[in-house]
Residue, then its C-alpha position, 0 to 999 in steps of 0.5 A: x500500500x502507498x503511504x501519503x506523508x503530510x509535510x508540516x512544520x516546515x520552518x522547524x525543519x530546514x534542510x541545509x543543502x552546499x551549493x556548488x558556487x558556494x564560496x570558502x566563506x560561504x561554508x564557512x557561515x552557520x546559517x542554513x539560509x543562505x539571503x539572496x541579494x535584493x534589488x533596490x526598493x521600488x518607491x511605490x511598495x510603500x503606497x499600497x492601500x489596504x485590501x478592501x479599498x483596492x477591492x472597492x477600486x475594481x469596476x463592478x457590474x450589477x443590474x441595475x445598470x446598462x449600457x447607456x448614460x440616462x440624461x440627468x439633470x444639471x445639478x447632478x451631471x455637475x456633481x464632483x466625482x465621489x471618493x472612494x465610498x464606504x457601504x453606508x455612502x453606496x446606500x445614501x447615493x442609490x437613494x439619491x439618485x432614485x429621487x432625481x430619477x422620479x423627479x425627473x418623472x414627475x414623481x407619479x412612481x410608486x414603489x411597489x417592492x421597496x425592498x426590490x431595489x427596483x427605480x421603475x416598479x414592474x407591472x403584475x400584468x401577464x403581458x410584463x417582460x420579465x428579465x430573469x436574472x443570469x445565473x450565479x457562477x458556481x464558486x471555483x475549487x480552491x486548491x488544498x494547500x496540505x503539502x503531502x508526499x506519497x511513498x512506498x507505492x506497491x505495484x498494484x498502486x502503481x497500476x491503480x494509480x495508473x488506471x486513473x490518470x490513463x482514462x482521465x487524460x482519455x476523457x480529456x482528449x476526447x472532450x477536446x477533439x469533439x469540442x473542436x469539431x463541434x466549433x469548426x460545424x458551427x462556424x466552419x473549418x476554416x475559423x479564422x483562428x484556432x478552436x480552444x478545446x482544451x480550454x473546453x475540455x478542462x472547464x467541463x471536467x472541472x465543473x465536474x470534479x474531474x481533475x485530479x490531486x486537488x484535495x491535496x497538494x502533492x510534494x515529489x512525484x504524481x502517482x500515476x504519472x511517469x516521467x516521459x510522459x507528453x502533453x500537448x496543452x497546459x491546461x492538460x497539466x492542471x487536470x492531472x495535478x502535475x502543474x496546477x499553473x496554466x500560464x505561469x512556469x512556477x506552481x507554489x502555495x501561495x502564503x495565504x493556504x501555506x500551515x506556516x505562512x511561507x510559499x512553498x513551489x512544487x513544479x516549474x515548467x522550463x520553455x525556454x521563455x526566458x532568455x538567462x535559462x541554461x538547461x543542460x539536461x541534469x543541471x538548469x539555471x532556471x530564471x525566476x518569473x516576472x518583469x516581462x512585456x507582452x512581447x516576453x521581453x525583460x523590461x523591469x526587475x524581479x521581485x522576491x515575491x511569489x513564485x520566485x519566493x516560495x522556490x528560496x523557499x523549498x530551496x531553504x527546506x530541502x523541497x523537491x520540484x517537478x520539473x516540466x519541459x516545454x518544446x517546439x515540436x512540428x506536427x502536432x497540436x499547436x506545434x509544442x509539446x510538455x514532456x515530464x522529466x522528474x524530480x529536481x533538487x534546488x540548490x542555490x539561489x541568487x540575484x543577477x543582472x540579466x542579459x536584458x540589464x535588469x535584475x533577475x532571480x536565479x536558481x540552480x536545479x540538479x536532477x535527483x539520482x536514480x530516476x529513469x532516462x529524461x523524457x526530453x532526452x528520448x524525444x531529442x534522440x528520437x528525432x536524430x534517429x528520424x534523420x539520420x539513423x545510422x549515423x545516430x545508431x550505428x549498431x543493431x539494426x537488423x533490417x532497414x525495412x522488413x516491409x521490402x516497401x510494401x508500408x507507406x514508411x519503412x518498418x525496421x527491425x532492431x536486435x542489440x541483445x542477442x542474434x535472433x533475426x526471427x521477423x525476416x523469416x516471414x512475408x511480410x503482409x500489408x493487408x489482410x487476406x479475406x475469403x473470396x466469399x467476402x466480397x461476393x455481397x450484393x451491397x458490393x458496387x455502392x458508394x456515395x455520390x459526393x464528387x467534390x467531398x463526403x459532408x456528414x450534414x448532407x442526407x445524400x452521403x450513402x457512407x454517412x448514413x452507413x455511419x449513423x449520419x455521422x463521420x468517425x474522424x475529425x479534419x486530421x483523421x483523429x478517430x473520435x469515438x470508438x464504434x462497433x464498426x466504422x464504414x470507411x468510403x471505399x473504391x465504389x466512392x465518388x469522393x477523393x481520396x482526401x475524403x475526411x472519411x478515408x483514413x485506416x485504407x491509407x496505410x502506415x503513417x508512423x514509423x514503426x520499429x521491432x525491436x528485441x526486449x529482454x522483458x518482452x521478446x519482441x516488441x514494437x516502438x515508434x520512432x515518430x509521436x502518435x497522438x491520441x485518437x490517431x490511426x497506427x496500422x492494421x493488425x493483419x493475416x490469413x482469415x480462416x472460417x471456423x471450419x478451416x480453424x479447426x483444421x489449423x489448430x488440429x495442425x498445431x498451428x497458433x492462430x489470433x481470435x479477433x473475438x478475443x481482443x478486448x474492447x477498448x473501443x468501447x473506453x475511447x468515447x466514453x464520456x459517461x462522467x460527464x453526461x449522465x445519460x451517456x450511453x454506449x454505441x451500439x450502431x452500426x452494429x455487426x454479428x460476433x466475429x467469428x473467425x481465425x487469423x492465421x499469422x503463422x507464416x504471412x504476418x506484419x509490424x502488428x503481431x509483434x505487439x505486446x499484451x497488456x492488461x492496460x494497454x496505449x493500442x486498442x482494435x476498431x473494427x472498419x469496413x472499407x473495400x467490402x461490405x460482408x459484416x462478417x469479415x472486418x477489418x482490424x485497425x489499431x488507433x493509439x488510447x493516449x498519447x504515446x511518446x517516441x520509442x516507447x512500447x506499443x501494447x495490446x490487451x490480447x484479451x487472452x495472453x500467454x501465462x508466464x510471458x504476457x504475450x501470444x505464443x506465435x508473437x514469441 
């Protein structure tokens, strides 16, 4: 079981750390704090005014007033703006203003709610035009401001724990895909400027209680979440509770929540937005926030105050960070992505004129031993390999392409353990092999007659309609809700091929790798980031009817059940936490898949897949050059996101015992 260690009295626990700049006569001080240098005193700290009158400074709006000035009489347009008034005085003004206003009338107004804090009364008529109130905003959570540690984790923990972030970052990107297709449906594809569905997504789940780790604050690591893991919004971090800042680069309690009235960080994200950062993977120099324009350019100096604050402060008590990296990374959302990379010790701290002339706080960071290899890292070391291979890694590459050009990109084949070159003793299949039978339907030869384009809103789209009148991918071939089965435009089609509805018949897009595992014989990783929702490739062989199975079998020869994979389609859509009366898909619907894939001898990248029980891989059945529903295609569509070189997984639904994974992929 996991232990959740709170973390109190901090200021009667200091932990002394020696900086790697500390000079002889800084060791030799006997103060565990070390007082970073201040910039001189801005004047105008001294003018603050009181918290309650800076609340009563800020506009408000009410309904008792609107968009128009009415023309009042003169001695009331003359009069001298009014101070900063106290409750009492707010009340004294509204009456006055009430009785100019009836005597501006004539005084022939009787109030008939004095209480209604109405000028004009309102009729009883039935006829009356009533103006209902908006709604109250619901009161925001407030984050917990409990500083807490989880420790000592079992494995069944750690699963658990990763259950919950896997289907809590599925609801958030599928509420995130939907919300933009519904926003480019409304006003068009072409929006003129980028539709905010993770904003969507993130204010649903909220209102919700959807978002993760918010009644504690947590210290260190975040259960469930491992370190290469990759985001591609903020606001996507705050719903896993790994960096509850969606703008700022620093996540603090903040002194009003802190037990002991001191600031304390617990994440930083390192984006490069500052120009005195030094990242060297292991070691940053990381620049405290603030004094920047709109243009992210230093204008003025930065105070001890905040974020800058509460990182001097865990500095001061020996306090772990998260740390977060932010990169410009082409071909996906919004051209960045966020790749957590562990847990990072503050060691030293100090004031520094930047390279703009202005002051700026400084921290230096070292990555704590013994965690695994820094996400950002693979994913720099993943795209030399996209670019140059051989010269990236000279050795152990046993094919350059076990597809002989059949795939769209190339498939390698990697072995550096032993000399296994099993994968090259097969042919090696592109597409699945159906009985003739399967094509000989009397549906064969129809297809929709959109020549320009299939548009799911018009009733002339046959394939729409196959679908329920609706398509199943977005505008880039995201898959947006898992189905019993998909029916793609097919060869019958009048359509393009740039159809939005044609996306698993195009082929491999990723470039895969088989690679051999000490843990998992062979597996398959991707050179390339897939995003959540995308297509990977299809899960190919020999079909053989029931019959010709038990001749197989009988045979000794290991075969694949469709019928036995698990579904996980049915997880990719699933927004029943969200809609109460959610329910699953059920059409278009097809009969139990009552087949046998043999891959004993013709077989592809896929079978080389490993099983597991959580799996980042599930199978969507699609239809797309027949119609016999007997016999679909199995397309494989990534559950998250997955990052480069990471081990793509199944869940087999029935795996070998000892090894987790089918015999025949061993």
């Amino acid at each position: 079981m996991s232990s959740v260690v709170p973390l109190q009295d901090l200021n009667l626990c200091p932990v002394s750390s020696t900086p790697s700049t500390s000079t002889a006569a800084d060791a030799a001080t006997d103060t565990a704090l070390r007082v970073p240098k201040l910039e001189p005193v801005d004047p105008s700290f001294a003018t603050y005014l009181p918290q309650q009158q800076l609340q009563l400074q800020e506009p408000t709006q009410d309904a008792l007033f609107s968009d128009s000035t009415p023309e009042l009489p003169l001695d009331l347009q003359n009069a001298p703006p009014p101070q900063i008034p106290d409750q009492d005085s707010l009340y004294s003004e509204f009456h006055r203003v009430s009785e100019l206003f009836r005597a501006a009338l004539n005084g022939d107004i009787e109030v008939v709610d004095p209480d209604s804090r109405a000028i004009v009364p309102v009729s009883s008529e039935e006829n009356a035009i009533v103006v209902p109130r908006p709604a109250a905003r619901k009161k925001a959570f407030t984050r917990s401001g409990e500083l807490v540690r989880v420790t000592d984790m079992s494995m069944k923990d750690q699963l658990l724990f990763r259950d919950v972030v896997r289907r809590t970052r599925m609801v958030y990107d599928v509420i995130r895909i939907q919300a933009v297709v519904e926003e480019e449906r409304r006003r068009g594809e072409n929006l003129g400027r980028r539709a905010r569905g993770d904003l969507r997504a993130a204010s649903l789940m909220r209102e919700r209680g959807l978002w993760l780790n918010r009644d504690k604050r947590i210290v260190g690591s975040i259960p469930g979440v491992q370190i290469g893991d990759m985001f591609f919004f903020r606001m996507e971090l705050c719903v896993v509770g790994l960096h509850g800042q969606p703008q700022a680069g620093i996540d603090y309690v903040p002194i009003s929540q802190s037990s002991n009235g001191e600031p304390i960080a617990t994440s930083i994200i390192v984006s490069g937005g500052y120009e005195d950062d030094e990242d060297a993977g292991d070691a940053i120099v990381y620049t405290g926030h603030g004094g920047q324009d709109k243009l992210s350019r230093q204008c003025e100096h930065q105070k001890l105050e905040g974020g800058n604050l509460a990182m001097e402060r865990s500095m001061h008590y020996g306090i772990e960070v998260r740390v977060i990296r932010g990169f410009r990374y082409e071909g996906c959302i919004g051209h960045k992505v966020y790749v957590y990379d562990g847990l990072y010790k503050i060691l030293d701290c100090w004031f520094d004129v930047g390279k703009s002339g202005f002051g700026v706080y400084k921290y230096k960071l070292l990555r704590i031993e013994g965690q695994p290899e820094l996400g950002s890292a693979i994913l720099k070391f993943a795209q030399s390999l996209r670019t140059n291979l051989l010269a990236t890694r000279p050795s152990g590459y046993v094919s350059l392409d076990i597809s002989n050009k059949k795939e769209n990109v190339a498939v390698l084949l990697f072995n550096d353990i032993d000399n296994d070159h099993d994968p090259l003793y097969y042919e090696y299949l592109v597409g699945t092999v159906f009985p003739p039978h399967a094509f000989n339907q009397t549906s064969n030869g129809t297809g929709c007659d959109c020549v320009s384009g299939c548009i799911e809103s018009s009733d002339s789209c046959l394939c729409a309609m196959k679908n329920g009148g609706e398509f199943a991918y977005d505008q880039n071939g995201i898959l947006l809700k898992g189905k019993p089965v998909i029916f793609e435009c097919g060869p019958c089609c009048a359509c393009p091929p740039s159809c939005r509805n044609r996306v698993t018949q195009k082929g491999l897009r990723s470039r895969l790798e088989v690679f051999r595992s000490r843990e998992t014989g062979w597996g398959v990783r991707s050179l390339d980031l897939i995003q959540a929702g995308a297509f990977i490739c299809e899960y190919t062989g020999v079909v053989l009817t029931r019959e010709q199975a038990h001749i197989f079998t009988m045979n000794g020869d290991s075969l694949i059940y469709p019928n036995r994979f698990s579904e996980r389609w049915a997880e990719w859509g699933d927004l029943s936490q969200i809609y109460s009366d959610y329910a699953r898909p059920s059409y278009p619907s097809i009969p139990p898949l009552d087949f046998a894939m043999d891959v004993s001898r013709m077989r592809n990248v896929a079978c080389y897949m490993s099983h597991s029980s959580s799996p980042n891989v599930m199978v969507q059945c699609v239809f797309y050059d027949h119609n016999n529903v007997m016999f679909p295609h199995l397309m494989l569509f990534a559950m998250e996101n997955i990052p480069p070189l990471r081990e793509l997984s199944l869940d087999y639904g029935v795996a070998d015992e000892w090894t987790g994974k089918l015999a025949i992929c061993n």
